[in-house]
C-alpha positions as CSV (number, residue, x, y, z in Angstrom):
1,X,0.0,0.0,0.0
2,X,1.2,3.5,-1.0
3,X,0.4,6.4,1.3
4,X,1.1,9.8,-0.5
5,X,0.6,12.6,1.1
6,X,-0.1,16.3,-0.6
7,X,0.5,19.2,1.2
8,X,-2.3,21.4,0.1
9,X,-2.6,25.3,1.3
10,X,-4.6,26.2,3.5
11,X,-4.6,29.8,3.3
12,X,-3.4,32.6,0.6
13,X,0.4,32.3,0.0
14,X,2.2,34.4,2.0
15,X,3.7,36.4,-0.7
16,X,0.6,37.3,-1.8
17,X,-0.9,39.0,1.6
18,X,2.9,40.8,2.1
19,X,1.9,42.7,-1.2
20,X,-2.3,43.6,0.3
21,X,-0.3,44.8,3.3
22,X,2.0,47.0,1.2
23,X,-0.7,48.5,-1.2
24,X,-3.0,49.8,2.0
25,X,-3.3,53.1,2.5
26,X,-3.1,52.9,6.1
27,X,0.5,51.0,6.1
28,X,2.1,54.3,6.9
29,X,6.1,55.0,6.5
30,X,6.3,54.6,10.0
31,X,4.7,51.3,9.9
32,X,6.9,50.3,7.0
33,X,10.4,50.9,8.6
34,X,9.4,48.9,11.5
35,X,7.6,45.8,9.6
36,X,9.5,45.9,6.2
37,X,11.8,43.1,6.9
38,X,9.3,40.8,7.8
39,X,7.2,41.8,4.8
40,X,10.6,41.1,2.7
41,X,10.3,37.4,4.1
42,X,6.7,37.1,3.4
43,X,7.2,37.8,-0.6
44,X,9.6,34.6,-0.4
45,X,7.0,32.8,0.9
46,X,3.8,30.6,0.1
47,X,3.0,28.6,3.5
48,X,3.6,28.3,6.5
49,X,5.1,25.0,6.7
50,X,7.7,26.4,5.0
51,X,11.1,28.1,5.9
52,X,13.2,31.4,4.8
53,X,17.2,32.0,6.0
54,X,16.7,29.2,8.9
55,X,13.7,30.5,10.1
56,X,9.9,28.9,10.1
57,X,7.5,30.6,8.6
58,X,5.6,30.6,11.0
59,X,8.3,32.3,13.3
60,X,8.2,35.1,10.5
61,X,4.6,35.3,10.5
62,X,4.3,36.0,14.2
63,X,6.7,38.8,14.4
64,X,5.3,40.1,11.2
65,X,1.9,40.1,13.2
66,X,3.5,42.1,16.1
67,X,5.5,44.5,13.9
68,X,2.2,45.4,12.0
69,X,0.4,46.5,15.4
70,X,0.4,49.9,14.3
71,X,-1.2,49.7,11.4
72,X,-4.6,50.9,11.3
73,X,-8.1,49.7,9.3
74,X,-10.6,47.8,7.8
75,X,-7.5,46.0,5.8
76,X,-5.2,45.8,8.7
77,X,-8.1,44.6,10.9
78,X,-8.8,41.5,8.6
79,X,-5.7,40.9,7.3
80,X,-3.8,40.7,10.5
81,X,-7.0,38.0,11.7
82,X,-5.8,36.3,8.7
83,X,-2.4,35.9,9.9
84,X,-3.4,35.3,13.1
85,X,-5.6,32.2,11.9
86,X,-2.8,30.9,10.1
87,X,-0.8,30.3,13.0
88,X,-3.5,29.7,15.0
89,X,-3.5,32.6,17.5
């Protein structure tokens, strides 16, 4: 018996909400120079189960989500719930 197994996502690719984030009004240069490098790991990214430079994505995601607590909105509100979800917070 063969058992494959298909890792399937579960959620937008990473990349994808890095570049929502960046085209919001409300992400702010001041929210930028504090949350850019995350954002910069994001757009190598599609999953969480993934990793960039030794690090898990879903390491990256959760700073991402604490760097991005200043930004303000209807975007940011759903978009960081998002994130959140992804890593189950």
């Amino acid at each position: 018996m063969t058992v494959q197994t298909t890792t399937a996502l579960r959620h937008r690719p990473l990349w994808r909400i890095a570049q929502e984030i960046r085209a919001d009004r409300g992400y702010t240069r001041a929210v930028a120079n504090y949350a850019e490098e995350c954002l910069q790991c994001l757009d190598e990214l599609s999953s969480v189960d993934e990793t960039y430079c030794d690090e898990s994505a879903e390491h990256i995601v959760r700073l991402t989500i604490h760097r991005l607590a200043h930004w303000r909105g209807a975007t940011a509100r759903r978009v960081k719930a998002e994130l959140r979800g992804i890593v189950g917070l």
